[in-house]
C-alpha positions in Angstrom: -5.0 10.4 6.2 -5.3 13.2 3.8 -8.2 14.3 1.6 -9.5 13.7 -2.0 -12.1 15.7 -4.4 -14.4 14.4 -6.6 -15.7 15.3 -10.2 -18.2 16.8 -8.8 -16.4 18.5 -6.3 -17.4 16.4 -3.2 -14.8 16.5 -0.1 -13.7 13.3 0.6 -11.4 12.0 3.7 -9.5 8.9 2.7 -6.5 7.3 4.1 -3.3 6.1 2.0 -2.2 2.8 2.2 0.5 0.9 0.3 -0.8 -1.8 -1.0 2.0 -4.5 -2.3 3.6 -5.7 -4.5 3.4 -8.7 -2.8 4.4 -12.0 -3.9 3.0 -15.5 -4.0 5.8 -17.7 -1.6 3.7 -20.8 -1.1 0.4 -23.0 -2.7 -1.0 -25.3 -0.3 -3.7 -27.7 -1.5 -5.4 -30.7 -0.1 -3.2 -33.7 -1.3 -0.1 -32.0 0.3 -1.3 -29.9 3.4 -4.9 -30.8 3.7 -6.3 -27.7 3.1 -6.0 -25.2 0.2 -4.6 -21.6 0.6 -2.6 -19.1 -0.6 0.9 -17.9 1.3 1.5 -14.4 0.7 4.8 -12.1 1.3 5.3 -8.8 1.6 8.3 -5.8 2.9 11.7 -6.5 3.4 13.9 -7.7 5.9 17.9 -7.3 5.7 18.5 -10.8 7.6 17.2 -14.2 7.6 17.2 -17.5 9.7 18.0 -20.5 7.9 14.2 -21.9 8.0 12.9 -19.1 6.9 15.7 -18.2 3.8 15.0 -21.8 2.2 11.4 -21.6 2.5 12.0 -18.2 0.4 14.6 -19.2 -2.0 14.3 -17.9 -5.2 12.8 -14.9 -3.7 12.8 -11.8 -2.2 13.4 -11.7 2.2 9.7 -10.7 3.1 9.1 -9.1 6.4 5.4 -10.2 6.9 3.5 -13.3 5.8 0.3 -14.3 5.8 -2.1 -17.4 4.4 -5.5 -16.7 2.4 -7.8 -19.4 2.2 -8.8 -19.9 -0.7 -11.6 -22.1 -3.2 -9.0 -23.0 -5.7 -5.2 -22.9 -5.1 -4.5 -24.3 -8.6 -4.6 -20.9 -10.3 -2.1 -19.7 -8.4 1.7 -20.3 -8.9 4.4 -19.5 -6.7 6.6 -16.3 -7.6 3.9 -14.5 -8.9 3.2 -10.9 -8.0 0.0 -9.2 -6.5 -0.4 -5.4 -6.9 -3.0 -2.7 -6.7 -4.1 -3.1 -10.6 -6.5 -5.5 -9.0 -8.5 -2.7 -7.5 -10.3 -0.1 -9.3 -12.3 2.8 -7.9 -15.5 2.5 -6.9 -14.5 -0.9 -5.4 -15.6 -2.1 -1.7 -13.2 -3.7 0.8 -13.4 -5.4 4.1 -10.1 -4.4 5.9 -8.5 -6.5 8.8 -6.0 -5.5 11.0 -5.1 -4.4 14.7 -6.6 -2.0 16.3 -4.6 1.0 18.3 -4.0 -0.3 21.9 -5.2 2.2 24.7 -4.5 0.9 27.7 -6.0 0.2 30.9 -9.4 2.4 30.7 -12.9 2.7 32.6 -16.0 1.9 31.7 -16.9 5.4 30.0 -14.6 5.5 27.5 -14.3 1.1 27.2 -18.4 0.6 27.3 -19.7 4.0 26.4 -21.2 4.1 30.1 -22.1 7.7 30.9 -21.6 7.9 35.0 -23.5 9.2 37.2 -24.8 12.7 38.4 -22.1 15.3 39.6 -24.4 16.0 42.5 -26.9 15.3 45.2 -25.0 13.0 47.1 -22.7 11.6 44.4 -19.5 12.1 45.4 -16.4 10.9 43.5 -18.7 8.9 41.6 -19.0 10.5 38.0 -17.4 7.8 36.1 -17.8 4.7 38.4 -19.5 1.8 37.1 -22.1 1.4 39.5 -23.6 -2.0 41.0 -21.7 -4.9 39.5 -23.7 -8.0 41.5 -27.0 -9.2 41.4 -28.6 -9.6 44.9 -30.2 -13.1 44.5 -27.3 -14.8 43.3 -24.9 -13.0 45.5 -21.9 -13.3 42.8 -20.9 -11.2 39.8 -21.7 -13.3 36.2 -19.4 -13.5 33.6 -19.3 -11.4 30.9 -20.1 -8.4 32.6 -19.2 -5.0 31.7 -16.4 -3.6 33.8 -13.0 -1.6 33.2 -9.9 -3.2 31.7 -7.3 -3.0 28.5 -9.0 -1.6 25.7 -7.8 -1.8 21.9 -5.0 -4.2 20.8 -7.6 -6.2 19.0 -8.0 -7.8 15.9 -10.7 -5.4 13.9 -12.8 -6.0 10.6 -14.0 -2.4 8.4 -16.1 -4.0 5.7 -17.7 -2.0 2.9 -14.5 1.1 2.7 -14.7 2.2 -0.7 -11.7 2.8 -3.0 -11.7 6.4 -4.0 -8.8 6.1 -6.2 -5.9 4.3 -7.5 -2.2 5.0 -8.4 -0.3 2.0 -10.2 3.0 3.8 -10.4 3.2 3.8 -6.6 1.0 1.1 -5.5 -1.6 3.5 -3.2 -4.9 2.9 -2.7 -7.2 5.8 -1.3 -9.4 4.4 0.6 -12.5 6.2 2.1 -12.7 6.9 5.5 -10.2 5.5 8.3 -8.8 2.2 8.4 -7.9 -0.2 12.0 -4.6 0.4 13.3 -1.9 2.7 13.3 0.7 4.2 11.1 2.7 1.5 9.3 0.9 -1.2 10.7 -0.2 -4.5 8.8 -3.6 -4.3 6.5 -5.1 -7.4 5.1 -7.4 -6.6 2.5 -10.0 -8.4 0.7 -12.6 -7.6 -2.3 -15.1 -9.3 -4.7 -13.7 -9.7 -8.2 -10.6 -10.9 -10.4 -7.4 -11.1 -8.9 -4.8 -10.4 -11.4 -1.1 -12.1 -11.1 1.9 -11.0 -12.8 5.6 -12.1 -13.4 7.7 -10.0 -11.2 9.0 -8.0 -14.8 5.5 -7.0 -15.3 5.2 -4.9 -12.0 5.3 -1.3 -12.3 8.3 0.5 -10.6 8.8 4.6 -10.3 11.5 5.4 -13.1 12.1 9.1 -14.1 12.8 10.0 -17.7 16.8 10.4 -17.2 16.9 6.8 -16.1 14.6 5.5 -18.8 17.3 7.1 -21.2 20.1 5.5 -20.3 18.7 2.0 -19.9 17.3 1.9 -23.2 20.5 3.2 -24.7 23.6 1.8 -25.3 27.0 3.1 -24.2 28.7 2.2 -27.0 26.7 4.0 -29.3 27.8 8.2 -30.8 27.0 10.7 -28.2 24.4 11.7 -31.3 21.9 8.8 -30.5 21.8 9.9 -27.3 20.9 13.6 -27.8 17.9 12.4 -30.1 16.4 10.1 -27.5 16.5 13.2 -25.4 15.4 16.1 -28.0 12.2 13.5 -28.0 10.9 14.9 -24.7 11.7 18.2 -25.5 9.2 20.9 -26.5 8.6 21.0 -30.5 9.2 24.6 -30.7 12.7 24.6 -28.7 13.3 21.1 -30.6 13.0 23.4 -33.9 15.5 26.7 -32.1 18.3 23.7 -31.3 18.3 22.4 -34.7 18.5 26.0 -36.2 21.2 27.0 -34.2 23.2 23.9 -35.0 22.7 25.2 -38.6 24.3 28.6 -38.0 27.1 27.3 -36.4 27.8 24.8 -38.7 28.0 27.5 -41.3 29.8 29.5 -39.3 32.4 27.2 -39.4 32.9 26.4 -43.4 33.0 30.3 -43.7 36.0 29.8 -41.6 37.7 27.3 -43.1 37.1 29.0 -46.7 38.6 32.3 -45.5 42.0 29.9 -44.3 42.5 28.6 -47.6 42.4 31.6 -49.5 45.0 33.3 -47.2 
């Protein structure tokens, strides 16, 4: 979690999450599977089994997978890419994941009981539970509130709002805290226009050097080169390069002149 301000200068908490690109691996739809959804992949994994490498050929190893329902699979198309351009600020999500597990706890901190007295005759019992049985039944009903494991559950944060969006790194800030733990598995969902692109399309973090020498070509005079990169460069210390060039270049006819002569 970290923190975001507004325009107007509002404090915000929001937490970071990663949000794809993930890829489209499979299209179910009723004449094939029954049903229609939407198989989705994302992360990486180094190795494969055999199952799981031909159900992704073609594509990238995906660590996690998961199916989305969905109302119509035929506008979806296998390969295609999902990524955070589908979000915008000011956007609400319902976010699904696990929640943090905690262990065996009482019924305090698991059922927001809150004990009994310190004192007058209540010894050792400041967190107990209390009576657990009913009297006329002489048995303990189902369902009822008692100590055990508490998180490890599947958990559902609707209405987070999406402070802000970055498309070069595929975060989303999302207001507020989020289910689970650090580097755990989000599934998030929102009302609107999903947006599918060809894996080309999807934005990657380049810096300027490496945008250089992909777009030129290392055949080419070491002079092509120096323009593409006197583009980025400052006009005024642009205009101080090209006038020293000048001198020197002068410098060196002068030279030549004097040889002759002599």
């Amino acid at each position: 979690m970290t923190q975001r301000f507004l325009a107007d200068g509002t404090w915000v908490p929001v937490t970071v999450v990663e949000a794809g690109p993930c890829a489209v691996t499979q299209v179910k739809n009723k004449d094939n599977d029954g049903y229609q959804a939407v198989q989705v992949g994302f992360g990486f994994k180094k190795k494969l089994n055999k199952p799981l490498a031909g159900h992704f050929k073609g594509l990238d190893n995906f660590r996690q997978v998961r199916e989305f329902r969905v109302d119509q699979s035929n506008a979806f198309e296998r390969g295609k890419m999902i990524d955070v351009s589908s979000f915008k600020s000011g956007d609400y999500l319902d976010v699904t994941a696990i929640s943090k597990g905690k262990g065996f706890q009482g019924v305090v901190r698991r059922h927001g009981f809150h004990g009994s007295p310190a004192t007058h005759g209540h010894k050792d019992q400041l967190r107990m539970p209390g009576s657990i049985g009913a009297g006329g039944v002489q048995h303990v009903f189902k369902g009822t509130r008692m100590a055990g494991r508490m998180g490890g559950d599947q958990v559902t944060i609707k209405n987070l709002e999406v402070i802000d969006v970055d498309l070069e790194k595929n975060l989303l800030y999302v207001k507020g805290a989020v289910p689970g733990s650090r580097n755990s598995l989000l599934m998030i969902q929102a009302d609107g226009e999903l947006i599918l692109k060809d894996k080309n399309e999807v934005k990657t973090e380049t810096t300027v050097e490496e945008a250089v020498i992909t777009e030129s070509d290392p055949k080419t005079e070491e002079v092509v080169v120096t323009e593409a990169k006197v583009e980025v460069v400052e006009p005024e210390t642009a205009l101080v390069a090209e006038e020293k060039v000048e001198v020197s270049e002068t410098k060196v006819e002068e030279k030549t002149e004097e040889a002759k002569k002599e």
